[in-house]
HTML snippet that shows the backbone in 3Dmol.js (N, CA, C, O; Angstrom):
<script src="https://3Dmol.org/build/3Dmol-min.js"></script>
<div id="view" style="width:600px;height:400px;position:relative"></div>
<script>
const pdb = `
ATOM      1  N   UNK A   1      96.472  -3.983 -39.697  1.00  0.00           N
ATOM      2  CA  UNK A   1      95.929  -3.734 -41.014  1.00  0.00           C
ATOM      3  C   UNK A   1      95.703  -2.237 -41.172  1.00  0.00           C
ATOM      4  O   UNK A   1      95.053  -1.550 -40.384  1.00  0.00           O
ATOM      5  N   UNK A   2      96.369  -1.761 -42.384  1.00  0.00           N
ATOM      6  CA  UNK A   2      96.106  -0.628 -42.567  1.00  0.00           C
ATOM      7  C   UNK A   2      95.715  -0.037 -43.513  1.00  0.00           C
ATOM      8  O   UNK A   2      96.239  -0.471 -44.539  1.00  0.00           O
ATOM      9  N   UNK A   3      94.705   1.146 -43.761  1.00  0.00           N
ATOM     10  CA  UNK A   3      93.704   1.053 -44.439  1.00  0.00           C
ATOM     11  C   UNK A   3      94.749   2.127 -45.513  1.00  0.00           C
ATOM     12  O   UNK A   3      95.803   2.625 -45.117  1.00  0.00           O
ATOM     13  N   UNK A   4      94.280   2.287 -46.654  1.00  0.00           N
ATOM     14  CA  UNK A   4      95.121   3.714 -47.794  1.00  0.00           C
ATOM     15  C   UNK A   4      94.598   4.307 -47.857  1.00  0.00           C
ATOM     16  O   UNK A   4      93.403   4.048 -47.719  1.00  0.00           O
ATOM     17  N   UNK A   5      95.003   5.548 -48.106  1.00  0.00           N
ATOM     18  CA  UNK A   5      94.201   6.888 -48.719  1.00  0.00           C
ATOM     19  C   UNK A   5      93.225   6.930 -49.432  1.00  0.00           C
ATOM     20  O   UNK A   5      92.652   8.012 -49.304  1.00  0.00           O
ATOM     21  N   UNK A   6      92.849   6.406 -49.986  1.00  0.00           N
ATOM     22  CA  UNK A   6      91.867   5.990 -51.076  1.00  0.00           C
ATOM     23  C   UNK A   6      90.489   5.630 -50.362  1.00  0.00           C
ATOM     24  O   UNK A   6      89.454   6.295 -50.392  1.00  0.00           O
ATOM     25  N   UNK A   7      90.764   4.185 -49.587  1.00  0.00           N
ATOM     26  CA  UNK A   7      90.003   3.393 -48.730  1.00  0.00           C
ATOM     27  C   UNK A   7      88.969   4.053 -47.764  1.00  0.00           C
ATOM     28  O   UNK A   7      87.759   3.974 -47.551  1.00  0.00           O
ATOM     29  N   UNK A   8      90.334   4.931 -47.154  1.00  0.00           N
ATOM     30  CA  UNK A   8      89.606   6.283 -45.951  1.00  0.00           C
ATOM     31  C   UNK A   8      88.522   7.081 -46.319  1.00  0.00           C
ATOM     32  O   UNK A   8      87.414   7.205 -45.797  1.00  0.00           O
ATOM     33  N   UNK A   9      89.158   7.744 -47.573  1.00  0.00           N
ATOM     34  CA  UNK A   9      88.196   8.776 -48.321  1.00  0.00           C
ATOM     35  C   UNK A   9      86.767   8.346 -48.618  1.00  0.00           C
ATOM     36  O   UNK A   9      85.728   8.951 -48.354  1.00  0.00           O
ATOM     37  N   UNK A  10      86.934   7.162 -49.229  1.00  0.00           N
ATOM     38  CA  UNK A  10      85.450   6.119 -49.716  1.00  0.00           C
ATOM     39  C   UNK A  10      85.115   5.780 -48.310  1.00  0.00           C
ATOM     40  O   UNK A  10      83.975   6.241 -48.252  1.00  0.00           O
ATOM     41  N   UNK A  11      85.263   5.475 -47.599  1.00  0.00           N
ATOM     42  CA  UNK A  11      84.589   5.526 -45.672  1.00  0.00           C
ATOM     43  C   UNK A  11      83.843   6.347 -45.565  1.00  0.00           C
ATOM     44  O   UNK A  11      82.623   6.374 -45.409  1.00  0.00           O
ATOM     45  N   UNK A  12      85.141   7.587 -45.712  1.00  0.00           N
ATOM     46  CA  UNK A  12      84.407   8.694 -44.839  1.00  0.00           C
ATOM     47  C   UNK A  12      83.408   9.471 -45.870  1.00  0.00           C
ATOM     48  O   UNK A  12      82.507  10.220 -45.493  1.00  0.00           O
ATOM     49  N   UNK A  13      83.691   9.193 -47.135  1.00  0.00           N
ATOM     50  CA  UNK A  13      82.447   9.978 -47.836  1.00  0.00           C
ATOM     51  C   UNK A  13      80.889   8.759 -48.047  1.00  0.00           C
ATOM     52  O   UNK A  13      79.848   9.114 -48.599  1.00  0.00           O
ATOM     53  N   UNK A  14      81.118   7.417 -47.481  1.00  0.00           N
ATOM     54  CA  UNK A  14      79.963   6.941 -47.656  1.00  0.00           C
ATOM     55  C   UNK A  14      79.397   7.242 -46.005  1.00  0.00           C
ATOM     56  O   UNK A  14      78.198   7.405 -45.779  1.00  0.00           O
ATOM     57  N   UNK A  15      80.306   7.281 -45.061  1.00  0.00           N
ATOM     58  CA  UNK A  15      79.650   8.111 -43.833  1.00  0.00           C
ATOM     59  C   UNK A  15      79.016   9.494 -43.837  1.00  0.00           C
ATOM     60  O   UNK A  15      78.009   9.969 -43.313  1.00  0.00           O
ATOM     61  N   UNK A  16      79.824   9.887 -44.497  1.00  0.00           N
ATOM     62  CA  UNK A  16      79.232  11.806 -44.348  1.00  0.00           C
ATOM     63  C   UNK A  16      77.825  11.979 -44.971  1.00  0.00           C
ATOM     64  O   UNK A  16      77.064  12.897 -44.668  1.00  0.00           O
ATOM     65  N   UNK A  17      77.493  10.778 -46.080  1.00  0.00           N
ATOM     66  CA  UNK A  17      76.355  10.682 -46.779  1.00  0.00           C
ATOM     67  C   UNK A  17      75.290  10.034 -46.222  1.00  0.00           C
ATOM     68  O   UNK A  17      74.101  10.261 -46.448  1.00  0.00           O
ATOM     69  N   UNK A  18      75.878   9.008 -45.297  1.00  0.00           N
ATOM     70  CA  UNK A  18      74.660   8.424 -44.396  1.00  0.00           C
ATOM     71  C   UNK A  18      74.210   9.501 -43.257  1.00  0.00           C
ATOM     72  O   UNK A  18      72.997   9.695 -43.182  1.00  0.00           O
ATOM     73  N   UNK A  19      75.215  10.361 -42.192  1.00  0.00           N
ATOM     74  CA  UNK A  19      75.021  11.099 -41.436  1.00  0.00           C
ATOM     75  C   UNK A  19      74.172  12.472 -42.237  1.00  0.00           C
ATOM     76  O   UNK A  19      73.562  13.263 -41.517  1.00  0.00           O
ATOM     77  N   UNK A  20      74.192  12.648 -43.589  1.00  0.00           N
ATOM     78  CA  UNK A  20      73.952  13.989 -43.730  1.00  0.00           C
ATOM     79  C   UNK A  20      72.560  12.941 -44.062  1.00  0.00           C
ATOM     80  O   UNK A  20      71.637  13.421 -43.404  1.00  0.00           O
ATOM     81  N   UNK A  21      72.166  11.965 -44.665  1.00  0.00           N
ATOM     82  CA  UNK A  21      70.872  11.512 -45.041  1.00  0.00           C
ATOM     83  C   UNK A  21      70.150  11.424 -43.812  1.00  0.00           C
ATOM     84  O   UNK A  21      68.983  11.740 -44.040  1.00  0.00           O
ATOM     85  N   UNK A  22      70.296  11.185 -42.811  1.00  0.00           N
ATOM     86  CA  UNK A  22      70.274  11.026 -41.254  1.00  0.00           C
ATOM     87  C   UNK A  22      69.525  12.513 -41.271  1.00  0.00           C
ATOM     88  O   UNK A  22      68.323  12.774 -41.306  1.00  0.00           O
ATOM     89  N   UNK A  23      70.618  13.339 -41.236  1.00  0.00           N
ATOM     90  CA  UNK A  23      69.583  14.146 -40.589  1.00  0.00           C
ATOM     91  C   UNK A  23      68.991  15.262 -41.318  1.00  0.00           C
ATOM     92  O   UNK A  23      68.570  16.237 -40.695  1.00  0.00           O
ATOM     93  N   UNK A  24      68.908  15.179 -42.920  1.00  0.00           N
ATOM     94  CA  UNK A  24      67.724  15.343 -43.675  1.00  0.00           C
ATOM     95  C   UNK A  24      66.620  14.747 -42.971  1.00  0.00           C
ATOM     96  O   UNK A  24      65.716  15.531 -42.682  1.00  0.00           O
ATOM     97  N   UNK A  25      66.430  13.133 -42.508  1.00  0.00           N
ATOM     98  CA  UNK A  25      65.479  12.935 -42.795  1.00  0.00           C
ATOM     99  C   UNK A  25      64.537  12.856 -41.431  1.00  0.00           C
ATOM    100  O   UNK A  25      63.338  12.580 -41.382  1.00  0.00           O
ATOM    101  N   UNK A  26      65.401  13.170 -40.378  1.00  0.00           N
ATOM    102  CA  UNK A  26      65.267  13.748 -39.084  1.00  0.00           C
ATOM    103  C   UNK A  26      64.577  15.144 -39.429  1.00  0.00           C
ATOM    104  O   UNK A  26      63.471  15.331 -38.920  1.00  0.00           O
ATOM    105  N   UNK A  27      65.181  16.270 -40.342  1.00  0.00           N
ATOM    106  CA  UNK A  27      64.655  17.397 -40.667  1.00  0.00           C
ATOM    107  C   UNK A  27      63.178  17.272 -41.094  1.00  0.00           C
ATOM    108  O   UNK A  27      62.270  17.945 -40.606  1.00  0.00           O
ATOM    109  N   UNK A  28      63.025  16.276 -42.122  1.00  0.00           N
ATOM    110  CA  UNK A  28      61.617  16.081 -42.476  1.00  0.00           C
ATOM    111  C   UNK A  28      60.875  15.744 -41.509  1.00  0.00           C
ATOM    112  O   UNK A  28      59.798  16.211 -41.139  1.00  0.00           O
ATOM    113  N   UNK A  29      61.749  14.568 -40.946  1.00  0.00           N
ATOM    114  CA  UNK A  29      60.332  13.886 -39.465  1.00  0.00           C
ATOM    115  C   UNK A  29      59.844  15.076 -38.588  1.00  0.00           C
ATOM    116  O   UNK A  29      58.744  14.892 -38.067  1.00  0.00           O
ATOM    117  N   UNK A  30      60.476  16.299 -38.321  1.00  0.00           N
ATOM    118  CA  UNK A  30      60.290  17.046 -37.221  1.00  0.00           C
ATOM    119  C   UNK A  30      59.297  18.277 -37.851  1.00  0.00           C
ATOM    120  O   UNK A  30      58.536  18.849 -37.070  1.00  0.00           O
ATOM    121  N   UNK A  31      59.325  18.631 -39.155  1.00  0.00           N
ATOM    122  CA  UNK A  31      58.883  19.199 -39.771  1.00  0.00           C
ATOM    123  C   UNK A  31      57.726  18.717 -40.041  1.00  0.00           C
ATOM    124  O   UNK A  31      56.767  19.446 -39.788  1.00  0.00           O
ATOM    125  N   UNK A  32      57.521  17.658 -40.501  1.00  0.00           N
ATOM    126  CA  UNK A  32      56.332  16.756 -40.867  1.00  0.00           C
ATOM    127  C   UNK A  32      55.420  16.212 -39.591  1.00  0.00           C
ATOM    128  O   UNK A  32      54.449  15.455 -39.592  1.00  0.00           O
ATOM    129  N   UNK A  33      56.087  16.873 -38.522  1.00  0.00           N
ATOM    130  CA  UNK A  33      55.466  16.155 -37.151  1.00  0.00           C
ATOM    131  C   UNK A  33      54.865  17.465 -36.662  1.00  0.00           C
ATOM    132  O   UNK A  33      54.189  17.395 -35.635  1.00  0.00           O
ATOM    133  N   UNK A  34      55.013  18.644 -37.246  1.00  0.00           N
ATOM    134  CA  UNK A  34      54.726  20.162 -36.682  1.00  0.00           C
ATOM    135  C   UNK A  34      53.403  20.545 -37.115  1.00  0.00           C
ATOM    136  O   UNK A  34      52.423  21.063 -36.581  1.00  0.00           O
ATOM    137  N   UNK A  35      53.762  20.037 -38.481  1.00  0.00           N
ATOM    138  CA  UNK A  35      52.676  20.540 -39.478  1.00  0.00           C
ATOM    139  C   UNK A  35      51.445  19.836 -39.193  1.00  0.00           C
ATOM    140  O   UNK A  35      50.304  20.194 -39.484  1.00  0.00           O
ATOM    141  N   UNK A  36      51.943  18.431 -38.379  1.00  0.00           N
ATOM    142  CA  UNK A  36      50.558  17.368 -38.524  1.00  0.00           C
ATOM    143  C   UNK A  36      50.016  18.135 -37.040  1.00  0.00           C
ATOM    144  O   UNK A  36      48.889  18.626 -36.976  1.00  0.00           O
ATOM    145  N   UNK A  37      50.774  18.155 -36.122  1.00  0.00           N
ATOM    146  CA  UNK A  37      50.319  18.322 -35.006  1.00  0.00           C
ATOM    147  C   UNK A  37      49.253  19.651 -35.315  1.00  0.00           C
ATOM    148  O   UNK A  37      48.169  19.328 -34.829  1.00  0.00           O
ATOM    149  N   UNK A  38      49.144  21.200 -36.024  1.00  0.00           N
ATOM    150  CA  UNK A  38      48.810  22.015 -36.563  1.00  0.00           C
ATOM    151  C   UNK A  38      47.431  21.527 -37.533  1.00  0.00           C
ATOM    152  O   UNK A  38      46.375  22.153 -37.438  1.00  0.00           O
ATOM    153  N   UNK A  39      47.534  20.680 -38.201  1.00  0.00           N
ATOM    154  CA  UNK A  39      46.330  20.620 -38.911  1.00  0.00           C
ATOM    155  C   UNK A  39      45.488  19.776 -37.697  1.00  0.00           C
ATOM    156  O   UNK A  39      44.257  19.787 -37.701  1.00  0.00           O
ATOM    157  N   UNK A  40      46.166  19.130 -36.781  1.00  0.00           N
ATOM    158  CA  UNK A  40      45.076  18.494 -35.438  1.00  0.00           C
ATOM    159  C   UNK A  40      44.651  19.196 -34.916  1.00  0.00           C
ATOM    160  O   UNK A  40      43.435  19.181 -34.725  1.00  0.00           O
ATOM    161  N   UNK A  41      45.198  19.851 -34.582  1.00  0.00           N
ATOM    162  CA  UNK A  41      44.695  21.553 -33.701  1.00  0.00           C
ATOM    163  C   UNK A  41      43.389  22.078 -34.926  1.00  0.00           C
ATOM    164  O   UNK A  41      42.175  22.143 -34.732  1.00  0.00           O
ATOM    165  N   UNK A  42      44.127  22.379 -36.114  1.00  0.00           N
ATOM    166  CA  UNK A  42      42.702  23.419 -36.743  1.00  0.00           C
ATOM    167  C   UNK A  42      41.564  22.359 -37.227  1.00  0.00           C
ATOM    168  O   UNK A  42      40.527  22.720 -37.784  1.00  0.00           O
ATOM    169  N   UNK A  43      41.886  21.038 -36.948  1.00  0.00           N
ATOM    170  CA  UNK A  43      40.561  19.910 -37.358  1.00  0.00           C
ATOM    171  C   UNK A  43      39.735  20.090 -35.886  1.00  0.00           C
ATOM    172  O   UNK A  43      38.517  20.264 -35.923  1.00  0.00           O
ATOM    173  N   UNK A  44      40.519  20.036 -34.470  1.00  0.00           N
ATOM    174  CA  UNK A  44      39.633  19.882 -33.655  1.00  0.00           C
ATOM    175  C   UNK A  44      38.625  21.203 -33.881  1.00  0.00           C
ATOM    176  O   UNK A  44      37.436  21.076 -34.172  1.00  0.00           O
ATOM    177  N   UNK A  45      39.466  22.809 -33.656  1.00  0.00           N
ATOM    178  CA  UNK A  45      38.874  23.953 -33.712  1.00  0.00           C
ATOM    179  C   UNK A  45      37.440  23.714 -34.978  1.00  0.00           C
ATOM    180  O   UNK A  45      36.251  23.858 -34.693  1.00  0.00           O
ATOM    181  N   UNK A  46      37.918  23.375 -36.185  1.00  0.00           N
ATOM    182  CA  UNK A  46      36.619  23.384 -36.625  1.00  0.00           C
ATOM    183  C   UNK A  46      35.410  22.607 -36.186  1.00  0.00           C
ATOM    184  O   UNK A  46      34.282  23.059 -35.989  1.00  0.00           O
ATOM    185  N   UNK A  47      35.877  21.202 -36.047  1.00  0.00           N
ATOM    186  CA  UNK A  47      34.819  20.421 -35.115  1.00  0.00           C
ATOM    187  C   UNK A  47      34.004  20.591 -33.671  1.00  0.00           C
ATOM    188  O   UNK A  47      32.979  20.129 -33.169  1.00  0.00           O
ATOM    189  N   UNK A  48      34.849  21.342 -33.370  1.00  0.00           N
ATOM    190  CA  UNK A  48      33.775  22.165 -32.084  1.00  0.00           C
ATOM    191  C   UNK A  48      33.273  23.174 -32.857  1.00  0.00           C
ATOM    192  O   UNK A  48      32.613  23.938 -32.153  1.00  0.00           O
ATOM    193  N   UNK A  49      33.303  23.483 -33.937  1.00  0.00           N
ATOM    194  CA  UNK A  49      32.861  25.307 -34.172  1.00  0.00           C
ATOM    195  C   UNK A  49      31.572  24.549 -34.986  1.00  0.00           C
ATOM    196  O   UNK A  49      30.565  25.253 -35.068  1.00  0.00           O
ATOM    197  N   UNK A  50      31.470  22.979 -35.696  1.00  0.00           N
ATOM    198  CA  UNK A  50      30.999  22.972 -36.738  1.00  0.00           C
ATOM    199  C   UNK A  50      29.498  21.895 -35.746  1.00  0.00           C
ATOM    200  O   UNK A  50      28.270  21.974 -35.778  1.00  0.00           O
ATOM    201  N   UNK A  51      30.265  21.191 -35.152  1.00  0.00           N
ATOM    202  CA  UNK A  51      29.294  19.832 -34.484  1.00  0.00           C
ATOM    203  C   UNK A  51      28.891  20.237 -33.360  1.00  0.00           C
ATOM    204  O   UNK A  51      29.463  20.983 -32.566  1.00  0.00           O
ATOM    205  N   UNK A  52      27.587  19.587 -33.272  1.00  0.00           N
ATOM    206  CA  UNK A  52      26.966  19.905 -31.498  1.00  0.00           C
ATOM    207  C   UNK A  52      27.816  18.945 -30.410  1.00  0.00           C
ATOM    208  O   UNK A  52      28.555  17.961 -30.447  1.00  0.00           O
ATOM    209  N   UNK A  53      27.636  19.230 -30.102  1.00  0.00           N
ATOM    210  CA  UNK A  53      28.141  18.474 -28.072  1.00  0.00           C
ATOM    211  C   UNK A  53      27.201  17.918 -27.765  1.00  0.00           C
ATOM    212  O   UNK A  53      26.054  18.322 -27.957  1.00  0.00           O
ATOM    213  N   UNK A  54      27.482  17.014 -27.295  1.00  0.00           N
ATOM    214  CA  UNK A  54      26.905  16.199 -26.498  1.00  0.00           C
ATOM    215  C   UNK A  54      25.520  16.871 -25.408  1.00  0.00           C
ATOM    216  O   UNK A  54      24.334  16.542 -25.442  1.00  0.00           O
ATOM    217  N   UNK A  55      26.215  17.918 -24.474  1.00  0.00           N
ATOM    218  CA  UNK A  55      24.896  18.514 -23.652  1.00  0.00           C
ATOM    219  C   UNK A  55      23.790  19.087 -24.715  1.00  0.00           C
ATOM    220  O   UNK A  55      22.573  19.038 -24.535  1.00  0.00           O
ATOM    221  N   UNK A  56      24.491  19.676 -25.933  1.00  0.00           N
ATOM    222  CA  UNK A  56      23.218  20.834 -26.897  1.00  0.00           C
ATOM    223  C   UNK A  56      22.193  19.579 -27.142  1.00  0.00           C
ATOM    224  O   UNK A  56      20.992  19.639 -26.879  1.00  0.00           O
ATOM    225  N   UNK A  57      22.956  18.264 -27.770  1.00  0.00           N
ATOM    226  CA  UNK A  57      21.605  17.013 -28.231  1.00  0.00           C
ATOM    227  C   UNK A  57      20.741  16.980 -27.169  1.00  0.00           C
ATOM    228  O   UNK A  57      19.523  17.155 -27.153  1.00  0.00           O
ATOM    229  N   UNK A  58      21.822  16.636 -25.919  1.00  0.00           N
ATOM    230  CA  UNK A  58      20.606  16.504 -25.001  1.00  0.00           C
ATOM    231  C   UNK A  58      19.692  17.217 -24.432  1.00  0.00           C
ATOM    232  O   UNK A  58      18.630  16.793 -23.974  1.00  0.00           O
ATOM    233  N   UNK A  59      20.165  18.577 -24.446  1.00  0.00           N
ATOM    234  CA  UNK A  59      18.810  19.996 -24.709  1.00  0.00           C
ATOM    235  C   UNK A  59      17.983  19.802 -25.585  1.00  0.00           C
ATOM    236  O   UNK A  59      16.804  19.649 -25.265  1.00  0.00           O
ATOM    237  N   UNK A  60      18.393  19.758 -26.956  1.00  0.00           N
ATOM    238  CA  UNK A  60      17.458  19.701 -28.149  1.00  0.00           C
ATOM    239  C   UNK A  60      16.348  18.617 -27.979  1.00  0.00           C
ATOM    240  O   UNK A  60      15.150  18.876 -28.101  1.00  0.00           O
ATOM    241  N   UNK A  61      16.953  17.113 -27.625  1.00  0.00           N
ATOM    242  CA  UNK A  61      15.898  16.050 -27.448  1.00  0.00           C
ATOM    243  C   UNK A  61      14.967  16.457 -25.959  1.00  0.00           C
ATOM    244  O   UNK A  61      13.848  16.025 -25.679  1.00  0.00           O
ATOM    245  N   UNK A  62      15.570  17.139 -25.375  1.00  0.00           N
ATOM    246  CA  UNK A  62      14.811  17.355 -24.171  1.00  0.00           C
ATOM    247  C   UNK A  62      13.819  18.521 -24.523  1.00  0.00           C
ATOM    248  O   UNK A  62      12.758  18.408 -23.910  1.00  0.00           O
ATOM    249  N   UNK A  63      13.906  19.839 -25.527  1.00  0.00           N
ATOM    250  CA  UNK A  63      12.918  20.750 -25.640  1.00  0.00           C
ATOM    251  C   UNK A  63      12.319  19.881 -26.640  1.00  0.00           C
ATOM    252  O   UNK A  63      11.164  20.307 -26.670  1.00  0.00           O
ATOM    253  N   UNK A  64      12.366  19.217 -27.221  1.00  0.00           N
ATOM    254  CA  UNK A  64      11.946  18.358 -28.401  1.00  0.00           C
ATOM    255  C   UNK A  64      10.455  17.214 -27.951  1.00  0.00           C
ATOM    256  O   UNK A  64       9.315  17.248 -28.415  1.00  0.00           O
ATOM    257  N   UNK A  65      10.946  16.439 -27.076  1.00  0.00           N
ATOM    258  CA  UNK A  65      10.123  16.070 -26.121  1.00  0.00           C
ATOM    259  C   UNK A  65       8.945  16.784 -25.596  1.00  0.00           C
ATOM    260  O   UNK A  65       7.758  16.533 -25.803  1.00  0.00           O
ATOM    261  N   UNK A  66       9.599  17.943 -24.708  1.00  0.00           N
ATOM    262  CA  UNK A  66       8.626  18.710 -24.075  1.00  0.00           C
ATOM    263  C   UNK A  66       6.959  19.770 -25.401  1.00  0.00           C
ATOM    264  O   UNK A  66       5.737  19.891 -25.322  1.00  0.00           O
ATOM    265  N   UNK A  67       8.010  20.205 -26.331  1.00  0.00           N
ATOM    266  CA  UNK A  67       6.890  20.389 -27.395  1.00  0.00           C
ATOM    267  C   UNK A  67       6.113  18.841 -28.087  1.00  0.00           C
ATOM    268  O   UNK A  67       5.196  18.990 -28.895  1.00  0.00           O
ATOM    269  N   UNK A  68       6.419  17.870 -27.821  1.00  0.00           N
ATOM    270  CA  UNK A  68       5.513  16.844 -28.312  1.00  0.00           C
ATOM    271  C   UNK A  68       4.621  16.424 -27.734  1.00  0.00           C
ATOM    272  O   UNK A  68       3.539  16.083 -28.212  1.00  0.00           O
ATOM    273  N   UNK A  69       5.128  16.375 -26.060  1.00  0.00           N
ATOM    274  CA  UNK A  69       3.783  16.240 -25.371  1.00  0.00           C
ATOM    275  C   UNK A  69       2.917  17.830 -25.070  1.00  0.00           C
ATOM    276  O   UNK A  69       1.827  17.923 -24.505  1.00  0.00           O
ATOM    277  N   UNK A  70       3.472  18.607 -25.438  1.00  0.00           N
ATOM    278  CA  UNK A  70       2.569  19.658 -25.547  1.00  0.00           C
ATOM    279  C   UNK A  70       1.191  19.940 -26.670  1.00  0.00           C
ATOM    280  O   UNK A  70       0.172  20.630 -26.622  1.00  0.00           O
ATOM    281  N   UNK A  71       1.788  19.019 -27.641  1.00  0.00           N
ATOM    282  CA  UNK A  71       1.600  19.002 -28.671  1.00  0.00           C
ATOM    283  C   UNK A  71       0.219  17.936 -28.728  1.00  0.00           C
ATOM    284  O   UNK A  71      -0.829  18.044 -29.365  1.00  0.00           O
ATOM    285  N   UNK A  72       0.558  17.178 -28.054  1.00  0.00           N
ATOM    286  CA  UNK A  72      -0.555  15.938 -27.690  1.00  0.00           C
ATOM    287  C   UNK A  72      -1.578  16.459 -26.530  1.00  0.00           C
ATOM    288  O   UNK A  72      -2.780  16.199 -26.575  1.00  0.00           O
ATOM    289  N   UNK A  73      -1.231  16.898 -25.930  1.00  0.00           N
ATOM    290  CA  UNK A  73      -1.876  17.362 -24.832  1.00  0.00           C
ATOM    291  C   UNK A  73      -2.752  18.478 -25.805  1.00  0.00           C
ATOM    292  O   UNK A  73      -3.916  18.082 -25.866  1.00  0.00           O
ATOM    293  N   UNK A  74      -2.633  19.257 -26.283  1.00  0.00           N
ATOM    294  CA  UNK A  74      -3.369  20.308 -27.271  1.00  0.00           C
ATOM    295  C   UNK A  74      -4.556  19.519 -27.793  1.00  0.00           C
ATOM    296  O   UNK A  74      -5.693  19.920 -27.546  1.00  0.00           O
ATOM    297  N   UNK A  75      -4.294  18.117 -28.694  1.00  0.00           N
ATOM    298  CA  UNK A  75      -4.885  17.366 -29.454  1.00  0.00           C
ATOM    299  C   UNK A  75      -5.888  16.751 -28.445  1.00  0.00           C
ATOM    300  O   UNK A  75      -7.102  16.765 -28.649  1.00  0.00           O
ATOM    301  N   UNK A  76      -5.377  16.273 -27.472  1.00  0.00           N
ATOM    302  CA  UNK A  76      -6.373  15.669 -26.697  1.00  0.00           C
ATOM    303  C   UNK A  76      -7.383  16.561 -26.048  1.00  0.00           C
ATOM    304  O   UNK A  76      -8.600  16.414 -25.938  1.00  0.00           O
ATOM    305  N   UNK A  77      -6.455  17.688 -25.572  1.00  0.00           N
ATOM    306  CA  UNK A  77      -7.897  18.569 -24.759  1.00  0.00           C
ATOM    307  C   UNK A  77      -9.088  19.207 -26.297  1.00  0.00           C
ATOM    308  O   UNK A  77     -10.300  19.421 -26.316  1.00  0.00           O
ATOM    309  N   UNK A  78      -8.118  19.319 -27.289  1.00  0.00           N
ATOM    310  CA  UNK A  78      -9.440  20.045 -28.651  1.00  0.00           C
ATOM    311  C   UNK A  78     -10.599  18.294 -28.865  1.00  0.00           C
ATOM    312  O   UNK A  78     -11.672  18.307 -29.469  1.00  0.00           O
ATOM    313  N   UNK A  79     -10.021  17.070 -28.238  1.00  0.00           N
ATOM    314  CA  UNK A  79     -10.925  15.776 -28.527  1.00  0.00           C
ATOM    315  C   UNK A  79     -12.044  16.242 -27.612  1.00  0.00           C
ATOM    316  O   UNK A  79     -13.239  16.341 -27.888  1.00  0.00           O
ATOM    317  N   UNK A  80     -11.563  16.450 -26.727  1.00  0.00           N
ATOM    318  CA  UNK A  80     -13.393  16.728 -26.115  1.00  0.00           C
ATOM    319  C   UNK A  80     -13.903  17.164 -25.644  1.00  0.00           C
ATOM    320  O   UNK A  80     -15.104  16.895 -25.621  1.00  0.00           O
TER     321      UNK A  80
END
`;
const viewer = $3Dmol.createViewer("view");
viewer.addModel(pdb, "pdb");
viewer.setStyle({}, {cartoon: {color: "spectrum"}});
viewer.zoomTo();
viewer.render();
</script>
């Protein structure tokens, strides 16, 4: 079976259109995968720059503490 001139052409131009859609959209995925990876990076950077850690809470509740019973201890020794 043999294909005509005609036949070939309509092949190869509905191929050249799938291969070139191909890798448009390969172009986008890789592009679109750069950019995301980039805004992950500047979301973490702000979130450390913006939120405490874990050790600072547990400083804070720990000086936090220590001025409350200071604080009580004051109250109790002005009781009597």
């Amino acid at each position: 079976m043999e294909l005509s001139q005609t036949a070939l052409t309509v092949v190869m131009f509905v191929l050249s259109a799938v291969v070139s859609g191909l890798v448009g959209f390969l172009v986008f995925l890789f592009k679109r995968t750069s950019m995301n990876e980039r805004d992950l990076m500047q979301h973490k950077l702000d979130a450390a720059e913006k939120y405490a850690h874990k050790n600072e809470i547990n400083d804070l509740a720990g000086r936090l503490e220590r001025k409350i019973d200071d604080l009580f201890k004051q109250v109790f020794d002005s009781k009597k």
